[in-house]
C-alpha positions in Angstrom: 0.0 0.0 0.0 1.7 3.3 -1.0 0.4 6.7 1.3 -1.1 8.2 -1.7 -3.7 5.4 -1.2 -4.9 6.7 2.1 -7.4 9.8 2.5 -5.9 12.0 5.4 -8.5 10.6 7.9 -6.9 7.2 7.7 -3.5 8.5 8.2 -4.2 10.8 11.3 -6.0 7.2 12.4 -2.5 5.3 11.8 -0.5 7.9 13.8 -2.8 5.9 16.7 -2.7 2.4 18.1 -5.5 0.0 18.1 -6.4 -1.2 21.2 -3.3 -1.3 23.9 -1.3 -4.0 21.9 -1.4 -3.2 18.2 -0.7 -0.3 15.5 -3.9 0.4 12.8 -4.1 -1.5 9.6 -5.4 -0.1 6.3 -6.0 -2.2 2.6 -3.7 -5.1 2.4 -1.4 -4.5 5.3 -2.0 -6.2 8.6 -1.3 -4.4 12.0 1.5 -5.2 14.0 1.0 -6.5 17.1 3.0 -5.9 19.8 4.4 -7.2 23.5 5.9 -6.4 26.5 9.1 -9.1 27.8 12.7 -7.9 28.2 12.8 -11.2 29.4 9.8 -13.3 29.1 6.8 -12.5 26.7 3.9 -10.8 28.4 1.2 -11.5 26.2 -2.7 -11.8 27.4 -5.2 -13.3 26.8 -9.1 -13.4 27.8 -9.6 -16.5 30.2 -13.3 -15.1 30.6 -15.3 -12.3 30.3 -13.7 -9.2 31.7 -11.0 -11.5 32.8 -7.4 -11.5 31.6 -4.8 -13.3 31.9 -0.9 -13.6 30.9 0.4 -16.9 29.0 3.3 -18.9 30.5 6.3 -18.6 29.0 10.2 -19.2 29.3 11.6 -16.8 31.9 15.2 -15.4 31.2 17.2 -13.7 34.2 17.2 -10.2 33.8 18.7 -7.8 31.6 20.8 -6.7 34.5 22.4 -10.3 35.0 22.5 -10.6 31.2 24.9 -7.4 31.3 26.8 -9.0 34.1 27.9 -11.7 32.0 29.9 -9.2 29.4 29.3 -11.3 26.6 27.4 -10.4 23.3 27.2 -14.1 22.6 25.0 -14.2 25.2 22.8 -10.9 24.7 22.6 -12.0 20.9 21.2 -15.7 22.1 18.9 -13.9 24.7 17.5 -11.7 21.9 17.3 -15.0 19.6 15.0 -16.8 22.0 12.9 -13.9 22.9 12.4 -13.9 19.7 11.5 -17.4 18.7 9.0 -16.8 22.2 7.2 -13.7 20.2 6.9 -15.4 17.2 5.4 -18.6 18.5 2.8 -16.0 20.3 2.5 -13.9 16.6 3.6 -10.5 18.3 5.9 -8.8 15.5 7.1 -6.4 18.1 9.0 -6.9 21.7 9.1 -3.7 23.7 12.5 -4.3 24.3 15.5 -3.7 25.3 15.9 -0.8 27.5 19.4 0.7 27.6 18.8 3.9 29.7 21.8 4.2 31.7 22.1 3.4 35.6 23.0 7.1 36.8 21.3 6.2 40.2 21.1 2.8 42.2 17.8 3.0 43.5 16.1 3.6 40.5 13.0 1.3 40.5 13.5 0.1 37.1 18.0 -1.2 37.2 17.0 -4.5 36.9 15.7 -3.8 33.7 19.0 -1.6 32.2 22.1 -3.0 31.3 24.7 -0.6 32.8 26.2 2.3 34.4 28.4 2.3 31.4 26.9 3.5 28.3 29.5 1.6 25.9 28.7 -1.7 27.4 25.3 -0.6 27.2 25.0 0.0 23.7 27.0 -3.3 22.7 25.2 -5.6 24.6 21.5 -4.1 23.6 23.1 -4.2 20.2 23.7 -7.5 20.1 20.5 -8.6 21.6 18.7 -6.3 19.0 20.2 -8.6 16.8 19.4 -11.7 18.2 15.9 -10.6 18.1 15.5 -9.3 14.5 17.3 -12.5 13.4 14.4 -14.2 14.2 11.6 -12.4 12.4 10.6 -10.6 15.3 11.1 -6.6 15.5 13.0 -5.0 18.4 12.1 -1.6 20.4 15.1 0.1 21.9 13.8 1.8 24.9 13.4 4.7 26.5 14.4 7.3 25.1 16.0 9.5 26.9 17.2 10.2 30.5 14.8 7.3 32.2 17.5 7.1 35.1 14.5 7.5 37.7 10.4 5.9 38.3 10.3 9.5 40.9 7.6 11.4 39.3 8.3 10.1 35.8 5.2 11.2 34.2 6.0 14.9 34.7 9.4 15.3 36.0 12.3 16.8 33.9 16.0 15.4 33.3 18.1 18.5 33.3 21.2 17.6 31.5 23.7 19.2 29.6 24.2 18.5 25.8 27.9 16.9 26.1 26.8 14.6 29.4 23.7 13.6 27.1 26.0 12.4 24.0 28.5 11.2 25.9 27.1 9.2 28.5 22.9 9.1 27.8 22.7 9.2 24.1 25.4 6.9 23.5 24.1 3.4 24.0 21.0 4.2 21.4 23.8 5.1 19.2 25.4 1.8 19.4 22.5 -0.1 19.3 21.0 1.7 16.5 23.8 -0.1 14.6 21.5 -3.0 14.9 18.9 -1.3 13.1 15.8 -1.8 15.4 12.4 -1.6 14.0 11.7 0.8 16.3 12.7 3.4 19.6 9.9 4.0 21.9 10.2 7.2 23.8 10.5 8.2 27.6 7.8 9.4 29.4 9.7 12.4 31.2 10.9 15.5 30.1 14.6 16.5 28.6 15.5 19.9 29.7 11.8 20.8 29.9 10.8 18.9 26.5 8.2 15.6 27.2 9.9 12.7 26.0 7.1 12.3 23.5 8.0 15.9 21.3 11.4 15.4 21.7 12.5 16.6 18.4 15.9 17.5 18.6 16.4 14.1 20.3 14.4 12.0 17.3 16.4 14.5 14.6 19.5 12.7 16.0 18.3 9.3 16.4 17.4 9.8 12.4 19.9 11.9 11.0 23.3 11.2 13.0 22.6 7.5 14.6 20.7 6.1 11.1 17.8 5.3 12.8 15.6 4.2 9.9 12.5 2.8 12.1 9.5 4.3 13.8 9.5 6.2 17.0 6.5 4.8 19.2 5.4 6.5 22.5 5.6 4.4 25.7 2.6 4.0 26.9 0.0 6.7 27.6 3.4 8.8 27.7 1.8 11.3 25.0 0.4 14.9 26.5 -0.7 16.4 23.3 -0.2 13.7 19.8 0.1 17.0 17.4 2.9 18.2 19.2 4.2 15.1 19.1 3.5 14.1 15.8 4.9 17.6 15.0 7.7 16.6 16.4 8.8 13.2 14.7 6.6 10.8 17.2 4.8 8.4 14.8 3.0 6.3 16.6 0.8 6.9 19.8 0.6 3.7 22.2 -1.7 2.7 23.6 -5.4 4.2 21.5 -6.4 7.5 22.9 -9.8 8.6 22.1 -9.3 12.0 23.4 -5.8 12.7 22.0 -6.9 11.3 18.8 -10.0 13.3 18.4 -7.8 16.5 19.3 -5.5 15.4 16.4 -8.2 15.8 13.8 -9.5 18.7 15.4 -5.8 20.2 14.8 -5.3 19.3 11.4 -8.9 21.4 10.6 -8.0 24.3 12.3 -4.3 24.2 10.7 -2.2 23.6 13.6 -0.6 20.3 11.6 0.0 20.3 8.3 -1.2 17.8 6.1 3.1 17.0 5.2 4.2 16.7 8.9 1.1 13.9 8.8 2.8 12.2 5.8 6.1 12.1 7.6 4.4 9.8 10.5 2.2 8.0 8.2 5.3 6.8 5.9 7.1 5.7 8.6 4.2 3.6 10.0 3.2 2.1 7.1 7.2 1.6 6.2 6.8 -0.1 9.4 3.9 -2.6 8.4 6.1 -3.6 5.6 9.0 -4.5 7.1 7.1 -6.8 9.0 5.2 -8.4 6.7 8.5 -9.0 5.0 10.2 -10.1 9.0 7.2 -12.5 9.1 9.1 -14.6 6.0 12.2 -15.0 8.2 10.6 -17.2 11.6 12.2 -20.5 11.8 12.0 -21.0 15.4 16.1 -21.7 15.7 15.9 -22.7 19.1 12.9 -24.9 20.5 11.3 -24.6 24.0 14.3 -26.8 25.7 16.8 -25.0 24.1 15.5 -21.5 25.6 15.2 -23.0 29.1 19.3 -23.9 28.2 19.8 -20.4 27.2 18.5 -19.2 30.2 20.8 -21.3 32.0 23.6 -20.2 30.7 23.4 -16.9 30.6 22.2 -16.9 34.7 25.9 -19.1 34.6 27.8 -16.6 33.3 25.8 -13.4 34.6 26.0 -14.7 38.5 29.0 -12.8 40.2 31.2 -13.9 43.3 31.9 -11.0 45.2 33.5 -12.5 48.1 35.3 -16.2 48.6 37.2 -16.6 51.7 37.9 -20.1 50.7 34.2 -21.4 51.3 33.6 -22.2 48.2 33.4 -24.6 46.1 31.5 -27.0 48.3 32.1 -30.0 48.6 30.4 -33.5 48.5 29.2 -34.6 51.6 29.8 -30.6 53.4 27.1 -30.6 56.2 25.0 -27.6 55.2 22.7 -25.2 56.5 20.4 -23.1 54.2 17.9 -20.7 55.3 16.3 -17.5 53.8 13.1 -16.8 51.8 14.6 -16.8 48.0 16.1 -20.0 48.4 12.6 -21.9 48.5 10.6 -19.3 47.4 6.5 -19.8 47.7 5.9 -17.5 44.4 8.7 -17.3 41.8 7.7 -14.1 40.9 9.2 -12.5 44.0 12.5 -13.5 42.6 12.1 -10.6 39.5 11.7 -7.4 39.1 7.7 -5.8 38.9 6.0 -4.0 36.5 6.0 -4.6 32.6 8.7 -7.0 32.4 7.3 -9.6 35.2 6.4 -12.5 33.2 4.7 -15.8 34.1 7.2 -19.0 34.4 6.5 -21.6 32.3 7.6 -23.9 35.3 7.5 -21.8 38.6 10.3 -23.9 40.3 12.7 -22.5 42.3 14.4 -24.6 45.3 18.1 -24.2 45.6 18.4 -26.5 48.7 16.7 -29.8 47.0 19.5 -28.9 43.8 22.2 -28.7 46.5 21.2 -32.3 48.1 21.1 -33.9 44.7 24.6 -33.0 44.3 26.0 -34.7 47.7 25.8 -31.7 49.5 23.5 -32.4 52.6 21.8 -29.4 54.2 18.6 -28.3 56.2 16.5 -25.9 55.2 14.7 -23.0 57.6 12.9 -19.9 55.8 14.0 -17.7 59.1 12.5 -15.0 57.9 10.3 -12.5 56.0 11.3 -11.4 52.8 10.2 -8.1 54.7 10.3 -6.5 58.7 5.6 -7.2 58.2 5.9 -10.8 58.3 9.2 -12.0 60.1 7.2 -12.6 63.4 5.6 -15.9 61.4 9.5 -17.2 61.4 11.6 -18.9 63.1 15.2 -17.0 63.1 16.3 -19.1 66.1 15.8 -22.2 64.6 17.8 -20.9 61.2 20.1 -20.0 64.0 20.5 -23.1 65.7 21.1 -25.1 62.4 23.6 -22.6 61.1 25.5 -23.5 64.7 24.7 -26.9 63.8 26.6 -27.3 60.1 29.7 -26.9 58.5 28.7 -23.8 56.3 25.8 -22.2 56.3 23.4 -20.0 53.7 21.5 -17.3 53.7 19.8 -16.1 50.4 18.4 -12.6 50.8 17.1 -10.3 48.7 14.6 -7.6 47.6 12.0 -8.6 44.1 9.4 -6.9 42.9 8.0 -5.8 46.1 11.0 -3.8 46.3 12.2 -2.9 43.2 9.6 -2.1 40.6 8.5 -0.2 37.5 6.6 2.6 38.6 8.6 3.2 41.9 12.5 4.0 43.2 13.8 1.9 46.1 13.8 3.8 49.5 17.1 2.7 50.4 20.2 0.6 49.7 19.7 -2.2 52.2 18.5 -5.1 52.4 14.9 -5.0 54.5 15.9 -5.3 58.4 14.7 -8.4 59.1 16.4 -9.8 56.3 20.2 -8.3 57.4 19.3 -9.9 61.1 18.9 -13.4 59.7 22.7 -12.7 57.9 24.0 -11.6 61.5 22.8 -13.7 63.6 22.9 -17.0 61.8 26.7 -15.6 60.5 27.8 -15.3 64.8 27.2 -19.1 64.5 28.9 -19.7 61.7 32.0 -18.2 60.0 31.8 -20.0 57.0 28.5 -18.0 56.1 27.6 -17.3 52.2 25.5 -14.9 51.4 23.6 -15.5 47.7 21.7 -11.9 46.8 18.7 -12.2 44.5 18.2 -8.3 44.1 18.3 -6.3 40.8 20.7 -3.3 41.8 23.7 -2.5 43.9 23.3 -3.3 47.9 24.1 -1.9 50.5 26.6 -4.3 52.2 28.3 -2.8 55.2 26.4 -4.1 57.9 27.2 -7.7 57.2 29.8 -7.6 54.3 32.9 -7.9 57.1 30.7 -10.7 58.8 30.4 -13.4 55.9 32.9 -15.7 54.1 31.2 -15.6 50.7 28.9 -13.4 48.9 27.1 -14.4 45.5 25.6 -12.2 43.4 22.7 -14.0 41.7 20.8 -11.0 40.0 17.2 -11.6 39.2 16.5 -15.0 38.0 15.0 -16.6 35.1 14.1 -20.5 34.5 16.4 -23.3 35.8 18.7 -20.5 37.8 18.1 -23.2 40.9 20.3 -26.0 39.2 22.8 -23.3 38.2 24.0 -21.7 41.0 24.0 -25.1 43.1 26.7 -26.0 40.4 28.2 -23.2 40.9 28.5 -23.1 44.6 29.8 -27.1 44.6 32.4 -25.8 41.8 30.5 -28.1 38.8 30.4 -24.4 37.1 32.8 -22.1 37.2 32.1 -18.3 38.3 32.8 -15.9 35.0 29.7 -13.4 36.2 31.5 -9.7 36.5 29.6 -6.2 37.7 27.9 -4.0 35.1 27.5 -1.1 37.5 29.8 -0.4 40.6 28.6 -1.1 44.1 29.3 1.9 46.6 29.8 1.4 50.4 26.5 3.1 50.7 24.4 5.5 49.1 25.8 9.2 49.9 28.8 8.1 48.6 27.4 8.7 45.3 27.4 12.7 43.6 23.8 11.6 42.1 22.7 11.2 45.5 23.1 14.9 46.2 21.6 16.1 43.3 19.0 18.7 42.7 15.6 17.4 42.7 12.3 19.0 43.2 9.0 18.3 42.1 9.6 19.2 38.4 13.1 19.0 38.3 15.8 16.5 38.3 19.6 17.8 37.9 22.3 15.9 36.6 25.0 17.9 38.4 27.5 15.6 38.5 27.7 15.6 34.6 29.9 12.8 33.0 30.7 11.3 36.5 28.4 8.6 36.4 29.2 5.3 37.7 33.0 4.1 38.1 33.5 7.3 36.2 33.5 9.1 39.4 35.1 6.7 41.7 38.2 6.4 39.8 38.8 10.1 39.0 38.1 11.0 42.5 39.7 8.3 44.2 36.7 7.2 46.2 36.8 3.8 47.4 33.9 1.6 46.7 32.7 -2.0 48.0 33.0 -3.6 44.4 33.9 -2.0 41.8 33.0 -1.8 38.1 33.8 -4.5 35.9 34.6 -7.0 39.0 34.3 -10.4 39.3 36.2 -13.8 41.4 36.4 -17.1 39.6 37.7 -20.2 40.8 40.6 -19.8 38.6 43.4 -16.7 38.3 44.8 -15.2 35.6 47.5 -13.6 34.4 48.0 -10.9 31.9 51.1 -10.1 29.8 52.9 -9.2 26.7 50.9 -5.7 26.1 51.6 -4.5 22.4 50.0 -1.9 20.8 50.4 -1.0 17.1 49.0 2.1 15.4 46.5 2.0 12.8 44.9 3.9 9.8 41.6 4.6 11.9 43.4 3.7 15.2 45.2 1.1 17.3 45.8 -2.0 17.5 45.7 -4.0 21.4 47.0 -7.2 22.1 47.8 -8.9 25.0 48.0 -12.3 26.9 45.8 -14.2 29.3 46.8 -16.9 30.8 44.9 -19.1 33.4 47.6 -20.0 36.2 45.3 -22.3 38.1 43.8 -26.1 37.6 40.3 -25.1 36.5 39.3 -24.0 33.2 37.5 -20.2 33.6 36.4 -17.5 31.5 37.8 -14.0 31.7 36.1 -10.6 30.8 39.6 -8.5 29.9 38.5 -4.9 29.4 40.3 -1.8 28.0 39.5 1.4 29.1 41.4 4.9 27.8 43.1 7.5 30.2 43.3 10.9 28.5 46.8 12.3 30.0 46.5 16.2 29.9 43.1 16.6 28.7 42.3 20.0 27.2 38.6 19.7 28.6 37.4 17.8 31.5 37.6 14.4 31.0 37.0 11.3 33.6 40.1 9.4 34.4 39.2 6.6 32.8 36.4 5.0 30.5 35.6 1.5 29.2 36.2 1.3 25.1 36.4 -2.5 24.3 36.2 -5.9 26.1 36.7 -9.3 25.2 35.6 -12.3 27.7 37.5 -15.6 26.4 37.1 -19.2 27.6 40.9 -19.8 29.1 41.4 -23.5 29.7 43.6 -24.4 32.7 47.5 -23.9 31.9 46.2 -22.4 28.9 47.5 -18.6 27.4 45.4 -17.4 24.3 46.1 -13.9 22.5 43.5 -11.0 22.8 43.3 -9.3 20.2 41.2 -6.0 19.9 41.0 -2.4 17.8 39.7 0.6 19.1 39.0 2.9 17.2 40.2 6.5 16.6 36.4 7.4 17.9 37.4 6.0 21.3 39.9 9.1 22.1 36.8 11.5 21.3 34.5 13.4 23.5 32.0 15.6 22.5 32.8 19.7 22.0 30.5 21.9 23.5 31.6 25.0 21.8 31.9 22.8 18.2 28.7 21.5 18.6 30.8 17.9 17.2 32.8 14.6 18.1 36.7 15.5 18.2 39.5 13.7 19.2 42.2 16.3 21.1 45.9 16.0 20.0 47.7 14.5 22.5 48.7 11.6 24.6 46.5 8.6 26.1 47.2 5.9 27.8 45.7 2.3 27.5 44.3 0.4 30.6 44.0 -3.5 30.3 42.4 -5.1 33.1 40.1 -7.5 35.6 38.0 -4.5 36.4 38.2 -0.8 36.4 40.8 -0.2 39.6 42.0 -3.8 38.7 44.9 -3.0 35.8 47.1 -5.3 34.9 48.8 -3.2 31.7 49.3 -0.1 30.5 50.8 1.8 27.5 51.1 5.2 25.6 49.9 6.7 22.7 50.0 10.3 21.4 47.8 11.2 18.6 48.3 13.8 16.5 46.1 15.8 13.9 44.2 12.0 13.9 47.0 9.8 13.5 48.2 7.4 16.0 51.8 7.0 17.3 52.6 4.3 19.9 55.3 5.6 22.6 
């Protein structure tokens, strides 16, 4: 169907959903339907009359243990097996994945971002947009932009300045438009006053500078006024409005849209519907229903962090053992995600890591102890977890928050863990030294009450299908740890500059600028609990033989791992770039490339990655433009961001690169 072949009624009626789940259809072009699932389809369906109901489907951990895993094999098989989920259900559109960057840890929504780093960010969500669209199935990169907070989200505005939005908030659509997604969907809050929805200058970049070919969509009910918004480059209003759409045509009769800026949305819509229709063509349903539960697996394998192994783990066969805290048996799966849009219904809600444990050898008793919150502990028995943890060689306590705590719609209050919930860690760890702690939460934690108190601390993220069997093979060592962190975790929460910020009613203010994150920590030299990037294994490794060799378009960086221990591993290397004398502000030091390898015991492999002349660039507020400053940088390899193993010098001069 060409746009010539619709009368301007039915084009201010496509610039409107149908319904809450699907865009309007005209002549021979069906609609596209469309579903929520970052990680696990969310589609409905009537079970009765005026009663809905969501279909079961394979559960993925979340996005946030996805980015802990650094790898894009993994984000591209995530985004393969949504995929192959949405087309099994027909939806030609999953409203994912959201890349907004983590510029404050209790926003209610983390669990559903990748990072604190936009450049890891934008690769992963890349790849996962590509997993997706591989499949047949059309990808939304969302929300664009400056979603860091749920506070007030419908009205409040992101103050930021232009350099701190290209350089750290614009930059992981950038990558991920790479991937070519089908379409962006928009943020409900303001941008420096502008609603999310009529953010033109913001969609004129996304088109014209990041080749963003798709359709902008709205989240939804995030449109104020559609003619503005359609004025403004916003193509599709989600879900139907009958008010906003009546306004529309109102508008267009009285002037206040012309009948071009119409076409401009229209086009894009039905350009939309086509590339669809043709997407359909592709399904092949690459991985079945057992293979997606496998996928899940693995990436919860590689996504789980060890923060803390005072020689407790691996268990062994046989260790007497006591377990006790809610998430290990939990009654409803559900509390072991993240709420809101993304919480999905489990295909198979099982979750019982101390019946996983036993059928591996390792005997243990299991008491809940506690609450998942201070309302309900005085149904528990803490002494009894108490006494068994006095009882047994180790003992563990799984603890965390879910989506009562951390939740679209809603910020967390706090850092900690609930009360009652650090008292079971205390008192059950002054029985027992060799206490683990495994943390099902969705954000950085507050630690400092307990950290010093523990022998072992786990970081399992939210969970998807099959998590249960994983991390009991990865506390008896049948897995090895390769999980490392995608956003730093501070001592507490005032140690943060975003915790200080401005913020009223209306406003938000993103004082601290480009020191987001590690970004901060390292150029200030503030200590931190765990910082970015870090990860233990149960294998060490070793890094050597740095050479770096200059390029046409940059430089070539190569180096050596090898694993020094007698278990195979995997190791995330990652190379970040330290502007020496920086003609404008710059942050000590930022993550440009990283490469996680598969290192098998006494085994050394060559890394070998490029970065870019780009990498050296920041963003000139008085050019309005990218540039990359003469002068000299120096290269970082390492385990994590304070973790460096190698450095080396480079100066570059009128773009060319010459290694010192």
């Amino acid at each position: 169907m060409k746009l010539s072949d619709l009368t301007i009624e039915e084009k201010l009626r496509l610039l409107c959903g149908v319904g809450a789940w699907h865009t309007a259809a005209f002549g021979d072009l069906p609609a596209v339907s469309m579903s929520d699932g970052p990680v696990g389809l969310r589609t409905m369906y009537e079970a009765g009359e005026g009663v809905w109901e969501t279909y079961k489907a394979v559960v993925y951990p979340s996005v946030q243990v996805l980015a802990n895993t650094w790898s894009e094999d993994c984000a591209r098989l995530m985004g393969e097996c949504l995929g192959c989920d949405a087309a099994d259900r027909q939806v030609d559109l999953l409203l994912a994945p959201g890349v907004n960057v983590k510029r404050h840890p209790l926003n209610g929504r983390n669990f559903e971002y990748f990072s604190e780093d936009p450049f890891l960010a934008g690769t992963l969500a890349k790849a996962y947009v590509e997993g997706v669209q591989s499949q047949g199935v059309g990808a939304c990169v969302k929300h664009f932009c400056c979603n860091n907070m749920e506070f007030d989200r419908l009205h409040q505005t992101s103050d930021v300045d232009e350099r701190t939005l290209r350089e750290i908030y614009y930059k992981p659509f950038e990558i991920a438009c790479e991937a070519h997604p089908v379409t962006v969907m928009c943020s409900y809050n303001r941008i420096n006053g502008t609603y999310g929805s009529e953010y033109k200058k913001g969609f004129d970049v996304l088109r014209r500078e990041f080749g963003f070919d798709g359709a902008v969509i709205s989240d939804w009910d995030a449109v104020r006024d559609r003619t503005a918004a359609a004025k403004a480059g916003l193509d599709v209003e989600m879900p139907f409005n009958e008010r906003n759409y009546q306004r529309l045509v109102e508008d267009f009769k009285a002037g206040a849209i012309t009948e071009e800026e119409v076409d401009a949305c229209a086009a894009r819509v039905l350009e939309l519907e086509e590339r669809m229709v043709k997407m359909r063509a592709m399904r092949c349903g690459k991985h079945d229903e057992a293979a997606r539960i496998e996928a899940a697996k693995r990436i919860q394998a590689e996504g789980t962090v060890l923060l803390k192994n005072e020689g407790v783990l691996p268990l062994a066969a046989g260790t007497k053992t006591a377990v006790c805290g809610y998430y290990a048996r939990p009654d409803n799966v559900k509390t072991l995600a993240g709420g809101g849009s993304s919480l999905a219904e489990w295909l198979d809600p099982a979750f019982d890591l101390p019946s996983q444990l036993a059928a591996r050898g390792v005997e243990n008793v299991y008491e809940q102890g506690c609450a998942i919150d201070t309302v309900w502990s005085v149904r528990m028995d803490m002494r009894r977890a108490r006494e068994n943890a006095a009882e047994r060689a180790v003992n563990i306590v799984c603890v965390g928050t879910g989506s009562a705590i951390e939740s679209e719609e809603k910020d967390r209050t706090t850092m900690r863990l609930p009360l009652v919930q650090e008292r079971l860690i205390l008192e059950t760890a002054e029985e027992n030294e060799n206490t683990v702690v495994v943390l099902f939460a969705g954000a950085a934690v507050d630690m400092s009450a307990w950290i010093d108190k523990v022998a072992a601390v786990v970081y399992a993220g939210f969970v998807g299908m099959g998590s249960d069997a994983v991390l009991a093979d990865l506390l008896t060592g049948a897995r090895n740890f390769s999980g490392k962190l995608s956003e730093t975790f501070p001592f507490s929460l005032g140690d943060l500059p975003a915790a200080e910020t401005f913020v009223s009613a209306g406003v938000t203010r993103y004082q601290e600028g480009l020191d987001v994150g590690y970004r901060y920590f390292t150029t200030y030299k503030e200590p931190v609990l765990f910082p970015f990037g870090f990860g233990s294994s149960y294998s060490e490794f070793a890094y050597a033989d740095l050479a770096l060799q200059a390029t046409e378009t940059g430089v070539r960086v190569r180096f050596s791992i090898e694993n020094v221990s007698r278990r195979d591993g995997m190791e995330t290397a990652q190379v970040y770039v330290h502007p020496c004398a920086p003609l404008v502000y710059r942050p000590d030091r930022e993550l440009k490339h990283f490469a996680k390898r598969g290192v098998a015991a006494g085994e050394k492999i060559i890394v070998d990655l490029t970065l870019p002349l780009g990498s050296f660039a920041h963003w000139s507020a008085s050019q309005d433009r990218w540039e990359v400053s003469d002068g000299v940088y120096e290269i970082l390899v390492g385990a994590s961001c304070e973790d460096i193993r190698l450095r080396a010098k480079i100066r570059v001069q009128k773009g060319r690169v010459s290694v010192l």
